[in-house]
SEKEGU-444814 format. One record per residue (C-alpha): residue in three letters; x negated, y, z negated. Coordinates in steps of 0.2 Angstrom, whole numbers. Example, Ala and Ser with C-alpha at 12.3 -4.5 7.8 and 13.67 -1.06 7.14 Angstrom:
! SEKEGU-444814
rest; px; py; pz
ALA; -62; -22; -39
SER; -68; -5; -36
This chain:
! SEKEGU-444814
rest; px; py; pz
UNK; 0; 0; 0
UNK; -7; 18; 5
UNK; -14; 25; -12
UNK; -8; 43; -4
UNK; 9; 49; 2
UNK; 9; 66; 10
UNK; 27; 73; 9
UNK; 29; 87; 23
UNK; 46; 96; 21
UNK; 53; 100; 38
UNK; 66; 112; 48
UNK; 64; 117; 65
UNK; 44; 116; 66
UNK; 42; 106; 81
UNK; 31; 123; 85
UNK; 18; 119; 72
UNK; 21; 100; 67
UNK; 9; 93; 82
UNK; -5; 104; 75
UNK; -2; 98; 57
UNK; -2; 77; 63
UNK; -17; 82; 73
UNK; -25; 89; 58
UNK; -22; 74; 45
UNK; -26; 61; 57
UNK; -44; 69; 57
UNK; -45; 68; 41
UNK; -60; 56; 33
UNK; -50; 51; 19
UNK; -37; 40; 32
UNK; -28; 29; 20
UNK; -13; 38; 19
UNK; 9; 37; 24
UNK; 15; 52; 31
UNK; 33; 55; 25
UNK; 45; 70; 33
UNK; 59; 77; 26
UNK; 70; 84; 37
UNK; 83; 97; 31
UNK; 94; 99; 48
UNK; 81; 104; 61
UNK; 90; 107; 80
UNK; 73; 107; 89
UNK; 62; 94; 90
UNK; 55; 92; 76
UNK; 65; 75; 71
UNK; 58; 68; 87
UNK; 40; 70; 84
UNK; 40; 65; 66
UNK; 48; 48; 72
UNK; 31; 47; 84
UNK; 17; 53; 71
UNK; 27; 52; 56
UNK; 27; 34; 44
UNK; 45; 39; 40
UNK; 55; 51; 42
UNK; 70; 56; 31
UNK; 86; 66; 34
UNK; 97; 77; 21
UNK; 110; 88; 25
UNK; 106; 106; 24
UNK; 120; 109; 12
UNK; 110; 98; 0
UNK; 93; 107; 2
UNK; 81; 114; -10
UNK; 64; 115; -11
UNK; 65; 103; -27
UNK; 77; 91; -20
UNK; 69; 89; -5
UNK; 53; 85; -13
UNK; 62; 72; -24
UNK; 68; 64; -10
UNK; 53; 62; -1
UNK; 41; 58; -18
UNK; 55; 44; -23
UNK; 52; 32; -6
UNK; 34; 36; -6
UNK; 21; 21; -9
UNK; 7; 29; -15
UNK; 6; 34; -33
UNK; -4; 51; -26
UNK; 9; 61; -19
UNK; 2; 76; -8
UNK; 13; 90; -4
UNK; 10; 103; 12
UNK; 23; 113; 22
UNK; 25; 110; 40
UNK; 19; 127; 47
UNK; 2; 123; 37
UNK; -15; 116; 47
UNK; -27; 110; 38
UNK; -45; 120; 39
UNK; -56; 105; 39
UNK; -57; 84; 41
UNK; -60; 85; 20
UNK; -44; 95; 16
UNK; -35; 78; 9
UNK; -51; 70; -1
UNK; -54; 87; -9
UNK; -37; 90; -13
UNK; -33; 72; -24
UNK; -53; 73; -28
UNK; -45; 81; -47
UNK; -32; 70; -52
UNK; -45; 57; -53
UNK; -47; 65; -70
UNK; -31; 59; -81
UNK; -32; 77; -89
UNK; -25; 81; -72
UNK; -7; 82; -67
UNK; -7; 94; -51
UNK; -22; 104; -39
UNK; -16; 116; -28
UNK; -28; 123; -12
UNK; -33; 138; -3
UNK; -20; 148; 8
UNK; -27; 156; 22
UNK; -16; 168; 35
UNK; -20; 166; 55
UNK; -18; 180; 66
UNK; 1; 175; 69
UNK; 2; 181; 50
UNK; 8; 195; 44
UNK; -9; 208; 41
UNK; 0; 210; 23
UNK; 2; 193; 21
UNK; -15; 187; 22
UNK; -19; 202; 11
UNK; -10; 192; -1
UNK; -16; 176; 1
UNK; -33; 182; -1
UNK; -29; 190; -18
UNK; -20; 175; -25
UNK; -33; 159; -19
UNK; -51; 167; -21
UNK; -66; 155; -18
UNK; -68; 152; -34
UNK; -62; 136; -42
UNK; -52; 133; -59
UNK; -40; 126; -72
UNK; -23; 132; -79
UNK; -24; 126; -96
UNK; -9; 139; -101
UNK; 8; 137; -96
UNK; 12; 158; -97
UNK; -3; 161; -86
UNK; -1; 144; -74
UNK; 2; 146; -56
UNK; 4; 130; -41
UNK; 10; 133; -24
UNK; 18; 116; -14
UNK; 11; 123; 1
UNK; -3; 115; -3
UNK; -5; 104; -17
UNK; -4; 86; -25
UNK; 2; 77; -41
UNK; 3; 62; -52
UNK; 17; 50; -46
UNK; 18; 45; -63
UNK; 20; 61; -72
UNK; 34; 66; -59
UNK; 45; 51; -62
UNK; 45; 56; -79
UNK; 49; 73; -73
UNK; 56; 76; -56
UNK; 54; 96; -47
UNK; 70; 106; -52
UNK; 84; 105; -38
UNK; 94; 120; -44
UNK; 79; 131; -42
UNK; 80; 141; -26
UNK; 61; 142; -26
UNK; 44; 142; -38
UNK; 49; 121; -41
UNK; 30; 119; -39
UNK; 29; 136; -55
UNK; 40; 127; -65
UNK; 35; 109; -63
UNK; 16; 114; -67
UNK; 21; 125; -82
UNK; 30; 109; -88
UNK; 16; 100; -90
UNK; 2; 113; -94
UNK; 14; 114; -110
UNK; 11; 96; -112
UNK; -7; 98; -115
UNK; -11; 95; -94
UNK; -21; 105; -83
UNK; -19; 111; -65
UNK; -34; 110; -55
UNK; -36; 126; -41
UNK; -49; 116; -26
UNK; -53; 131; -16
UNK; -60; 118; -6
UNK; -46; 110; 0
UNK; -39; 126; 12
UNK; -27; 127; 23
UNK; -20; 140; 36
UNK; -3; 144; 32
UNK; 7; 152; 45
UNK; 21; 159; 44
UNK; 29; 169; 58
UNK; 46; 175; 51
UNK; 58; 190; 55
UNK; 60; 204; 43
UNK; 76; 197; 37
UNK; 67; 181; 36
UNK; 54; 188; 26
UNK; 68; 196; 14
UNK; 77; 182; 9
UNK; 61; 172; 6
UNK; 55; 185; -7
UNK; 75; 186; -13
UNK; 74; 168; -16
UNK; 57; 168; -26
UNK; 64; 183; -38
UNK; 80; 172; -41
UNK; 70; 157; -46
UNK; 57; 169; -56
UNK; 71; 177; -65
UNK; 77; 158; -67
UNK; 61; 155; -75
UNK; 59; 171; -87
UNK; 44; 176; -76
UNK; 52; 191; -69
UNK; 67; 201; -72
UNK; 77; 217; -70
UNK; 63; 227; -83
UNK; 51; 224; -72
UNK; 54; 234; -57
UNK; 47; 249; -59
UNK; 31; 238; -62
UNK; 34; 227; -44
UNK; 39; 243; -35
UNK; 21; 250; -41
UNK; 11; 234; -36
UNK; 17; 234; -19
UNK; 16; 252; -19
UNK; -3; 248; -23
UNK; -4; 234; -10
UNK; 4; 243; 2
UNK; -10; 257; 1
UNK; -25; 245; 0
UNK; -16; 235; 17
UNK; -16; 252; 27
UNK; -33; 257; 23
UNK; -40; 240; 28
UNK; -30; 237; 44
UNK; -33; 256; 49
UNK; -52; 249; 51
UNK; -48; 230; 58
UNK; -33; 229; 64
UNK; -25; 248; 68
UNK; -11; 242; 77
UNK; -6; 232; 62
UNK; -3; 249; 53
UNK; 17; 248; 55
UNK; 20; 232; 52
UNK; 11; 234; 35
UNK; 24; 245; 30
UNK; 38; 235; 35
UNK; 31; 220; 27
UNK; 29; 229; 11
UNK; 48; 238; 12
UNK; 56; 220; 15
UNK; 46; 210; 2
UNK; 50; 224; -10
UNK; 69; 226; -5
UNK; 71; 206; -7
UNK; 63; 205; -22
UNK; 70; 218; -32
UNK; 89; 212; -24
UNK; 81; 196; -33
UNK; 80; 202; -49
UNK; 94; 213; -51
UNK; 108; 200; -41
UNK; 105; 181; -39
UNK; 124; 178; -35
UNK; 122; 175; -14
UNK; 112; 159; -23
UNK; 125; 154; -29
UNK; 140; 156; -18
UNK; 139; 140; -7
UNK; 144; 152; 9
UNK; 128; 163; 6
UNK; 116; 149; 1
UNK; 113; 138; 12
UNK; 109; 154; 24
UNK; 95; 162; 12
UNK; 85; 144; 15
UNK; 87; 141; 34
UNK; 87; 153; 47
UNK; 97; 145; 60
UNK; 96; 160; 75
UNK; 92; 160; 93
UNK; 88; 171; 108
UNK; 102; 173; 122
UNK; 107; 186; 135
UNK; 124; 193; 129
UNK; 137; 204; 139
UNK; 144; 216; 128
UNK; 155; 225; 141
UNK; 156; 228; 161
UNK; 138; 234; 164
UNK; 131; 231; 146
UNK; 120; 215; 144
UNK; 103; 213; 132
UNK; 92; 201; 125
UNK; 101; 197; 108
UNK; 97; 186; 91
UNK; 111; 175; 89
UNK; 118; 164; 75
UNK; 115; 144; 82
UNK; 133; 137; 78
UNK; 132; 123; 69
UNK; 141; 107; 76
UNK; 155; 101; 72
UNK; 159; 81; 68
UNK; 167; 78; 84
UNK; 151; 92; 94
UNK; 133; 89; 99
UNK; 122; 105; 99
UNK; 113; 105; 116
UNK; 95; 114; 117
UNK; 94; 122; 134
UNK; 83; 117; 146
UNK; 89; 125; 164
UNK; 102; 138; 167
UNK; 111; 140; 186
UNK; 114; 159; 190
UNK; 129; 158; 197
UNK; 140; 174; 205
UNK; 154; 171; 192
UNK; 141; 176; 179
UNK; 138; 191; 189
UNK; 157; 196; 191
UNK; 158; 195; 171
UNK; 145; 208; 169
UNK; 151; 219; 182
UNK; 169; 216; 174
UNK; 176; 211; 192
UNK; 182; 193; 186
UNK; 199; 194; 186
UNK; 200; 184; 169
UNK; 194; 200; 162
UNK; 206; 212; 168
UNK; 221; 201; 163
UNK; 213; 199; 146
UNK; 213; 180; 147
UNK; 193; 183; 142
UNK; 185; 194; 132
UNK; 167; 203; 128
UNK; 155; 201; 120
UNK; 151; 182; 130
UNK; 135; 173; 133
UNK; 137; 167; 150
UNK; 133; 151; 158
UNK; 142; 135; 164
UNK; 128; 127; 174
UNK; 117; 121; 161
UNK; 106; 105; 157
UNK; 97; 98; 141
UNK; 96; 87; 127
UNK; 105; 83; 114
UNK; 97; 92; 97
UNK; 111; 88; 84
UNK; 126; 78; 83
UNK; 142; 80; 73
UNK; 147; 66; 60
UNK; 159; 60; 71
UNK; 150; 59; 87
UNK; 145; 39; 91
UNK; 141; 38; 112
UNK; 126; 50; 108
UNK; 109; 50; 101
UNK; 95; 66; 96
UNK; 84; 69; 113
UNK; 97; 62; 125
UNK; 98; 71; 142
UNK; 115; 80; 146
UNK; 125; 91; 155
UNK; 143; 97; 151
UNK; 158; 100; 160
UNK; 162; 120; 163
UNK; 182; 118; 158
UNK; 188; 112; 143
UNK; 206; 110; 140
UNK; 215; 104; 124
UNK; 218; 86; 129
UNK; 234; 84; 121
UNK; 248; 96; 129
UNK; 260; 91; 143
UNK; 247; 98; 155
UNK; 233; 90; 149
UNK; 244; 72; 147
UNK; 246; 76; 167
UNK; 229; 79; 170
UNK; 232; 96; 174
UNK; 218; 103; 165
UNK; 217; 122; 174
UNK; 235; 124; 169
UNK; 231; 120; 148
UNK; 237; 135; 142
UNK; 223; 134; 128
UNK; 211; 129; 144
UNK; 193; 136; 138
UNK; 177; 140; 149
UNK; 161; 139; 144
UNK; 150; 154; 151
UNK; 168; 160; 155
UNK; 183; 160; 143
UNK; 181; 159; 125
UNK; 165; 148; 124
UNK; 146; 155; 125
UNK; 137; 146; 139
UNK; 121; 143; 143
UNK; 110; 159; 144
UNK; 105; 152; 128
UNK; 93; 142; 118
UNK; 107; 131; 111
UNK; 123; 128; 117
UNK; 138; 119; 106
UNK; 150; 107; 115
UNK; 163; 95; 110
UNK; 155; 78; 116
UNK; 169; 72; 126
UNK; 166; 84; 138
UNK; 148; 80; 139
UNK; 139; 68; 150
UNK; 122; 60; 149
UNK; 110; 63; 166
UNK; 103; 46; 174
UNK; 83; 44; 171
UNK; 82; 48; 188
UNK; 88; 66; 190
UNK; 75; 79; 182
UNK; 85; 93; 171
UNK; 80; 105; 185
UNK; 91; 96; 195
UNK; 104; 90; 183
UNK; 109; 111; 181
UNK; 117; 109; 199
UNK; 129; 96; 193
UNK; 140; 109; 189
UNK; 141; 117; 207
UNK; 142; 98; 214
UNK; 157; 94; 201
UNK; 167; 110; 210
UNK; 162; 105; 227
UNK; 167; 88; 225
UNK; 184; 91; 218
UNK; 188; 103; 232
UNK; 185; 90; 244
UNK; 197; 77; 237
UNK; 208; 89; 236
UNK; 206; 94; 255
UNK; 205; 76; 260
UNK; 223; 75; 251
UNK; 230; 88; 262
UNK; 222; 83; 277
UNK; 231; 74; 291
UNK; 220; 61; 296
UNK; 206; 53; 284
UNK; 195; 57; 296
UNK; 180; 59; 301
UNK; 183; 80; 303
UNK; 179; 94; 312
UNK; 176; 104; 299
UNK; 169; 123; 297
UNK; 161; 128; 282
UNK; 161; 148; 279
UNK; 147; 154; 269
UNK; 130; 148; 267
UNK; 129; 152; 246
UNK; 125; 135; 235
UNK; 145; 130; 236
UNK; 144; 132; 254
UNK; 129; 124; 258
UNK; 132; 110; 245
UNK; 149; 107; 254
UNK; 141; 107; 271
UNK; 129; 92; 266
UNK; 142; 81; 255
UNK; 152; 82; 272
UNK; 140; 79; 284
UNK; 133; 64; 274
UNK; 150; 56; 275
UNK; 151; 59; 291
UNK; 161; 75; 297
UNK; 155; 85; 310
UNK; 150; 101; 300
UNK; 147; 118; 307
UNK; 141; 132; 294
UNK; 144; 151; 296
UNK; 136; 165; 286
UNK; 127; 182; 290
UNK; 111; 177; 284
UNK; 100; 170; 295
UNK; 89; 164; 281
UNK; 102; 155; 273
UNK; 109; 146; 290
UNK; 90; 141; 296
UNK; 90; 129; 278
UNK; 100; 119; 289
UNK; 89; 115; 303
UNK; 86; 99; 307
UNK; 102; 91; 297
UNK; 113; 89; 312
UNK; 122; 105; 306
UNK; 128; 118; 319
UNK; 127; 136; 313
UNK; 133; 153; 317
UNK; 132; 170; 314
UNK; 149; 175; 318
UNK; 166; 170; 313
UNK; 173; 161; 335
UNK; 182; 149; 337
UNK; 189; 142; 322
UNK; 204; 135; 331
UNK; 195; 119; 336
UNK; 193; 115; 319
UNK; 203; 104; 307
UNK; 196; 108; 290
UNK; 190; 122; 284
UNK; 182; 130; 267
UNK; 179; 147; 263
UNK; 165; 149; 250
UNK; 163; 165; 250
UNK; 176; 175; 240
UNK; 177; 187; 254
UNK; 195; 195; 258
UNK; 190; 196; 278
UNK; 183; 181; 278
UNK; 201; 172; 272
UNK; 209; 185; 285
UNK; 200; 179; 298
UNK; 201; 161; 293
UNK; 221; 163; 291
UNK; 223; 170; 307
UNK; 211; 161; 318
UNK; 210; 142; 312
UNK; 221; 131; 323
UNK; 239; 123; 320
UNK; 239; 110; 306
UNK; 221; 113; 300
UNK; 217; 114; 283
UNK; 211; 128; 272
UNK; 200; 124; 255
UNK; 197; 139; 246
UNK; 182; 139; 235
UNK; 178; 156; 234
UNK; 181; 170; 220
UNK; 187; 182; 218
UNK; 199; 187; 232
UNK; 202; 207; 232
UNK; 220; 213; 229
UNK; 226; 215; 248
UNK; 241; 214; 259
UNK; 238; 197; 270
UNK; 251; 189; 282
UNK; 253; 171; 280
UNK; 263; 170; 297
UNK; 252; 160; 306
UNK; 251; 147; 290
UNK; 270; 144; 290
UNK; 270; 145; 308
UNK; 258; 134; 314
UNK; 260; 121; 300
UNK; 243; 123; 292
UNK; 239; 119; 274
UNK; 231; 131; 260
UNK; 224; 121; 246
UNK; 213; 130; 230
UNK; 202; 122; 220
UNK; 193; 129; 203
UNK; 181; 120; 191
UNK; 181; 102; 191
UNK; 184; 87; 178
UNK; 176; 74; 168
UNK; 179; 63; 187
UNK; 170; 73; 196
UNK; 155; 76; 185
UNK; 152; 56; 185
UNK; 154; 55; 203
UNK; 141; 71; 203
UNK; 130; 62; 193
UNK; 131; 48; 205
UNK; 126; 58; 220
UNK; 112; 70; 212
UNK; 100; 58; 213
UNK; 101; 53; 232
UNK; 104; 73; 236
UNK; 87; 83; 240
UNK; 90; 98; 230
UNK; 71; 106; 232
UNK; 80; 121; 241
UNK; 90; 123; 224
UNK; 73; 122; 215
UNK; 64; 135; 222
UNK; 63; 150; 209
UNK; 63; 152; 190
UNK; 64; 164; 178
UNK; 61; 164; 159
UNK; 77; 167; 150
UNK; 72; 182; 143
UNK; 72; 189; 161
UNK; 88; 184; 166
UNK; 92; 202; 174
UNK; 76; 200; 184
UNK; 86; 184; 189
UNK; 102; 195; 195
UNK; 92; 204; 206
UNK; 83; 190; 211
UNK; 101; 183; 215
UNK; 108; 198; 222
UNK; 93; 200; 235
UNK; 96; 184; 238
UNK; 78; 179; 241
UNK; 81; 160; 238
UNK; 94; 148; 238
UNK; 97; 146; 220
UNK; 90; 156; 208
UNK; 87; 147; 192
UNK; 84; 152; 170
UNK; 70; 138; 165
UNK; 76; 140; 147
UNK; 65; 128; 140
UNK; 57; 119; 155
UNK; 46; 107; 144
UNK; 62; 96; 139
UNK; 61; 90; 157
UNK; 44; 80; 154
UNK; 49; 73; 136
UNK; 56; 57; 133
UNK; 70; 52; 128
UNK; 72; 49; 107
């Protein structure tokens, strides 16, 4: 059995956690079990502590503390050495773990606690502060009013913890009040300046805040601070805050700023700390102050009014999986909402502010207590509509006309011009080995185009093969061009831009640049949204063709529908698709070459680039590669 357990507490730090396994699998001292306990995380982190970890161990964030979590993990360890390091922490060198345990060899013993040392992603304050509390010097703590440990970096007696376990009601400090337990008992605790490592904490100013919040509640908790000691706190960091600014004004001068700031939010959290702990203990507030569960996204606040926001991540629920992004389609509906042309908008069917986005691929990075056909890492897409599944509609299949019908990107749901996306798991649908997530973001598209065409082929009046015209050459258009010519209509494709008809050379597609002779055609599909387009395909298609319209939106204008009734033709619409067509999509992505559709990327934080990118139109498809790196990991 491993004589050392090293218990790493864990939530979303698949940033720093292949640094951390890299470190401790260099170290000398090798006989050691790696356990993580994980409080929730959404990333990755779960994944890569199944690969590097010897266990990994799951708790609900509503059950988290720092002490709890550490109880956990310390009561399925083997070793009767426990070491303790935090996630974002790297150790300096390969004797880190035998310098660390070097002093419980000594029975006088009960805990050692290493150095701390900030990396340039650090706060400049920050490492200020580690500097002041682990010196170079070694030394014991032999009284428990002047007794400091810090589980960042530290390790402990097995023995001694079983006869006394961290505290789980503390909202910090566990380490303080688990080494001043013992000092009192006549132990020491051993400082190994020796035994470093960097600690890196790369946190928001409200991040910062409620850490510092957090520590004051417990250290009030504790009797180590309290409200008579504020004038005292606001003088220290008065002091700090001084010292930092003279010595980043000669190292680091453009730290100067954000040495104020750090100063003003350590201050403000801790002195909230001492003088109101109740958001501790409000379970709505608490579970908050530990885990910051925020993301980037692009958010339309109004017609014209888009920005780069931070987001709450919304949790799932039993029946939902949370999806992290990997690529996002830009599509022209998402256009149309920030423009405020969409006519869902202007009936008030939708509402601002939206994250837009229907066209999305990824992997699954959490799943609700209810979800079973599912697992962490599995790669998805999801369907665009989402109805309620159980009105008279719905029962018909009928989904478009569910009156509490919901679209994600669209109506009522944020989409996928996000890191995170929350979906109910029955409208979500796992993407063959086959398809790369690059590719898999165009099963939206395909699901749209292939329901209009079984809905043409319905209203058609022979089951062919057609004579089809396809009228615009945009992503629908072209993708309805190819699915018909591969099943064997004659196709022609119109558009305006020459760039966009020549992706068809050599496919067996005619093309033209005008709108002639429509009248030899029996189906026909408008992709293009345009109000002169549908005129002209009205008026000149031929008797008993059939018109699929694709395209939105159509402008408020007078149009004669004569030569419809007339000359018997057929107008059939067709929006969004189902869970059918997504699996038949799913069928077809992988025999389609979609390279034209893969042809330009944009980080997600430039997703306006992306418009104009769009509105140019440069390429084909203009795609957000939100985290492109899920493409090339496995599945967990």
């Amino acid at each position: 059995m491993p004589p050392v357990s090293i218990i790493i507490r864990a939530f979303n730090e698949e940033k720093h956690l292949p640094s951390l396994f890299r470190a401790l699998r260099d170290q000398a001292w090798a006989d050691f079990e790696t356990i993580v306990v994980d409080s929730g995380s959404f990333d990755h982190s779960r994944a890569i502590a199944r690969e590097q970890a010897s266990r990994l161990l799951c708790i609900e964030p509503r059950d988290f503390t720092f002490g709890h979590s550490l109880n956990v993990g310390i009561a399925a360890a083997a070793g009767e050495c426990i070491a303790i390091v935090s996630a974002h922490t790297v150790p300096v060198d390969s004797d880190w773990l035998g310098s660390l345990i070097a002093p419980l060899q000594d029975p006088e013993v009960a805990m050692a606690y290493g150095r701390q040392i900030g990396d340039q992603r650090s706060k400049f304050s920050e490492r200020r502060d580690f500097e002041r509390l682990f010196g170079p010097r070694a030394r014991r703590h032999t009284d428990p009013g002047d007794c400091f440990a810090n589980n960042a970096n530290s390790a402990l007696r097995r023995e001694l913890w079983r006869q006394h376990p961290f505290n789980e009601h503390l909202p910090g400090l566990e380490d303080l009040e688990w080494a001043r337990f013992w000092a009192g008992c006549g132990r020491d605790i051993a400082y190994v300046p020796e035994a470093a490592v960097y600690h890196i904490h790369e946190e928001t100013w409200d991040q910062v805040r409620r850490r510092y919040y957090r520590e004051a509640v417990a250290a009030k908790s504790l009797g180590v601070l309290g409200p008579r000691h504020t004038v005292r706190e606001i003088w220290r960091e008065s002091r700090h805050c001084v010292a930092d600014l003279a010595a980043a004004r000669s190292s680091e001068p453009a730290r100067l700023q954000e040495v104020a700031r750090f100063r003003r939010a350590k201050l403000a959290g801790t002195l909230r700390g001492l003088w109101d702990g109740a958001a501790v203990e409000n379970p709505l507030t608490c579970t908050p102050l530990f885990f910051d569960r925020s993301q980037r996204a692009a958010v339309i606040h109004g017609p014209g009014h888009a920005r780069f926001d931070t987001v709450p991540v919304a949790p799932p629920r039993p029946s939902e999986v949370l999806i992290k992004v990997a690529f996002e389609g830009v599509c022209g509906t998402d256009l149309e909402i920030y423009a405020g042309s969409l006519g869902y908008y202007s009936t008030g069917k939708a509402g601002y502010p939206i994250t837009p986005g229907h066209e999305f691929s990824g992997r699954i990075a959490a799943l609700g207590s209810l979800v079973k056909d599912f697992r962490e890492g599995d790669r998805v897409v999801a369907e665009c509509i989402q109805s309620c599944g159980a009105c008279g509609e719905c029962q018909r299949s009928n989904w478009t006309a569910c009156a509490q019908r919901r679209e994600t990107g669209v109506i009522g749901l944020n989409g996928g011009y996000a890191e995170y996306v929350t979906v109910p798991a029955r409208f979500v649908h796992a993407v063959p080995e086959a398809v790369p997530l690059a590719h898999a973001s165009m099963c939206e598209p395909l699901a749209v185009v292939l329901k209009g065409l079984k809905r043409l082929a319905a209203s058609c009046r022979n089951p062919g093969p057609w004579r089809c015209a396809v009228l615009g050459a945009g992503p629908i258009g072209h993708l309805c061009a190819r699915i018909l010519r591969e099943r064997g209509h004659a196709v022609s494709m119109y558009d305006a831009s020459a760039q966009r008809l020549a992706y068809f050379a050599g496919t067996g597609i005619e093309t033209g640049l005008q709108l002639q002779q429509l009248t030899g055609f029996e189906a026909l599909i408008d992709a293009t949204g345009d109000p002169e387009v549908l005129d002209a395909m009205l008026h000149g298609s031929g008797t008993g063709s059939a018109l699929l319209l694709l395209g939105l939106p159509y402008a408020r204008r007078e149009f004669s529908f004569e030569s419809v009734v007339s000359y018997d033709k057929t107008i059939v619409g067709s929006v969004g698709s189902s869970a059918a067509e997504f699996d038949e999509a799913l069928q077809v992505l992988p025999g389609l070459d979609l390279s034209l559709f893969t042809q330009r990327f944009f980080p997600l934080a430039e997703f306006a680039d992306a418009w104009d990118c769009f509105r140019r139109r440069e390429v084909l498809k203009v795609q957000l590669a939100v985290d492109p790196e899920l493409d090339s990991q496995a599945s967990r």
